[in-house]
C-alpha positions as CSV (number, residue, x, y, z in Angstrom):
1,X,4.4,42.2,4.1
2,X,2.7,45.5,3.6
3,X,3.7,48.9,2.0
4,X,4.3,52.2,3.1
5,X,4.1,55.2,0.6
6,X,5.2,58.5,1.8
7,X,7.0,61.8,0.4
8,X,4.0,62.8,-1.3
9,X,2.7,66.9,-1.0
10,X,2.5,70.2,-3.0
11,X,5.0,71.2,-5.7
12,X,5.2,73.8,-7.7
13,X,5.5,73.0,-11.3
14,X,9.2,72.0,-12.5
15,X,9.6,71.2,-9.0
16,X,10.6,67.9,-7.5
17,X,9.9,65.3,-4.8
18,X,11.2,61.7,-3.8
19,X,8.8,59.0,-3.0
20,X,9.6,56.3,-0.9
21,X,7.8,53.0,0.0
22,X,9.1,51.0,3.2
23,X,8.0,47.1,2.5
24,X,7.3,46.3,6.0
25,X,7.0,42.7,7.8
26,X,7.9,39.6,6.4
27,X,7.2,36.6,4.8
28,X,9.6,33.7,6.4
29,X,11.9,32.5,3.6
30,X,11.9,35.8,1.4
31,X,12.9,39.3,1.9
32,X,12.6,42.8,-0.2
33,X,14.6,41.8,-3.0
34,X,12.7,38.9,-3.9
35,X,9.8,41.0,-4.8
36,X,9.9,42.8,-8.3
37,X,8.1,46.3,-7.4
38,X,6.8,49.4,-8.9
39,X,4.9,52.5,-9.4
40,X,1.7,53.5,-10.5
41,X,-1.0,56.5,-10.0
42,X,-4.1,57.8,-10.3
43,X,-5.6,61.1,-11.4
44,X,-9.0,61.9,-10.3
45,X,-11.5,60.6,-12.7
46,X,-9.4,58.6,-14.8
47,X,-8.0,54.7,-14.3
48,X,-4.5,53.9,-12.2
49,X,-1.8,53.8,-14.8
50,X,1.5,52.6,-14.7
51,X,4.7,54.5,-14.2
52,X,7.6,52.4,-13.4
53,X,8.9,49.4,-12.1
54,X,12.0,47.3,-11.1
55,X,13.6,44.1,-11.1
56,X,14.6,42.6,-8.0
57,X,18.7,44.0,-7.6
58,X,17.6,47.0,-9.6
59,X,19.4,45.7,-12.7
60,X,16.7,46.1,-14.7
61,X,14.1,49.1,-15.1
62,X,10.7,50.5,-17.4
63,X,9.0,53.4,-17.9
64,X,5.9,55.0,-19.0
65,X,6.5,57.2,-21.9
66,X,4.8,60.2,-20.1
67,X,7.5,60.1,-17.2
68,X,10.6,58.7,-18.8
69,X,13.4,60.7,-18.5
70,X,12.0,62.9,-15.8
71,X,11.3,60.1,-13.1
72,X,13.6,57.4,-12.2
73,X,13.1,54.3,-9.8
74,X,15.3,52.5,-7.5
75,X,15.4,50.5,-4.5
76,X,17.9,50.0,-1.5
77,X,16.7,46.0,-0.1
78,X,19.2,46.1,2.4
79,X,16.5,49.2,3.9
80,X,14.1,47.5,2.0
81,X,12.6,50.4,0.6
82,X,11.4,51.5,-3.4
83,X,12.1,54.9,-4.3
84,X,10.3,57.0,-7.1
85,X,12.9,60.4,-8.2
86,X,10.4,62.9,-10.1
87,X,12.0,66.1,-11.5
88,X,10.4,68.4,-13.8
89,X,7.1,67.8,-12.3
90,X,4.3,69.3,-14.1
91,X,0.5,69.7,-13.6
92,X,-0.5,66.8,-15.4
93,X,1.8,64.4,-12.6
94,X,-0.8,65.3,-10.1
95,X,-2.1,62.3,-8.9
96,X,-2.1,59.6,-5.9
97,X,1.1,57.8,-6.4
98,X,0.8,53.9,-5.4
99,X,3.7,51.7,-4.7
100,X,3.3,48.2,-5.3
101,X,5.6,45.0,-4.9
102,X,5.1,41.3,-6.2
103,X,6.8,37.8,-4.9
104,X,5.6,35.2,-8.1
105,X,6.4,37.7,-10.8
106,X,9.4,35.7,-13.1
107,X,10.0,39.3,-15.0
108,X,8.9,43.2,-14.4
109,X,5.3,43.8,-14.9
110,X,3.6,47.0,-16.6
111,X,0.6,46.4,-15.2
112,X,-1.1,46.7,-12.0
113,X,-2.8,43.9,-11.7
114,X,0.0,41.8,-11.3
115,X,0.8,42.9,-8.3
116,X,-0.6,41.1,-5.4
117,X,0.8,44.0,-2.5
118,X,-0.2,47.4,-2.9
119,X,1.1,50.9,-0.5
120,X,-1.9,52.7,0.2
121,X,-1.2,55.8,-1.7
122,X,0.4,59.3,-1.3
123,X,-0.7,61.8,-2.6
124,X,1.4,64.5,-5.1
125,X,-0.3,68.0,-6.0
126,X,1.9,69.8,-8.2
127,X,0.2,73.7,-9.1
128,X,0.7,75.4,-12.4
């Protein structure tokens, strides 16, 4: 299985912009929805930090304190596809925005490492 991030590009601030990241291939035995997935991002210079994730129907859903409210994740399996919703973006959501999905995880996961497939990264500029 791998991951496809796209959606990414320049935004003014308080703009807004949809992510989405196409989970393609397959393992025999499991599809999309067996995979709890999420997003993360890094800034230049600083370390890839989480920003949300999902549980495998969507039922369940976390969120950094830095985008709650603003952002919101969700996922269609039957397209088997993760979406990332960011409204209000400011300058400090600049960053390359990494979409990452996990077979063996029993409950969501906050942090990065725990997931063993990773999207290669799009990137989001938003300008002051």
């Amino acid at each position: 299985v791998q991951l496809q991030a796209s959606g990414g590009g320049w935004v003014p601030a308080g703009g807004s912009l949809r992510l989405s990241c196409v989970a393609s291939g397959r393992t025999p035995g499991r599809s999309f929805s067996n995979y709890i997935a999420g997003w993360f991002r890094q800034a230049p210079g600083k370390e890839r930090e989480f920003i949300a994730t999902i549980s495998w129907k969507g039922a369940s859903a976390s969120y950094a304190d830095s985008v709650r409210g603003r952002f919101t994740i969700s996922r269609d399996n039957a397209k088997s596809t993760l979406y990332l919703q960011m409204n209000n973006l400011g300058p400090e959501d600049t960053a390359v925005y990494y979409c990452a999905a996990d077979y063996s995880l029993r409950q969501i996961s906050l942090s990065y490492r725990d997931y063993a497939l990773v999207g290669q990264g799009t990137l989001v500029t938003v300008s002051s």
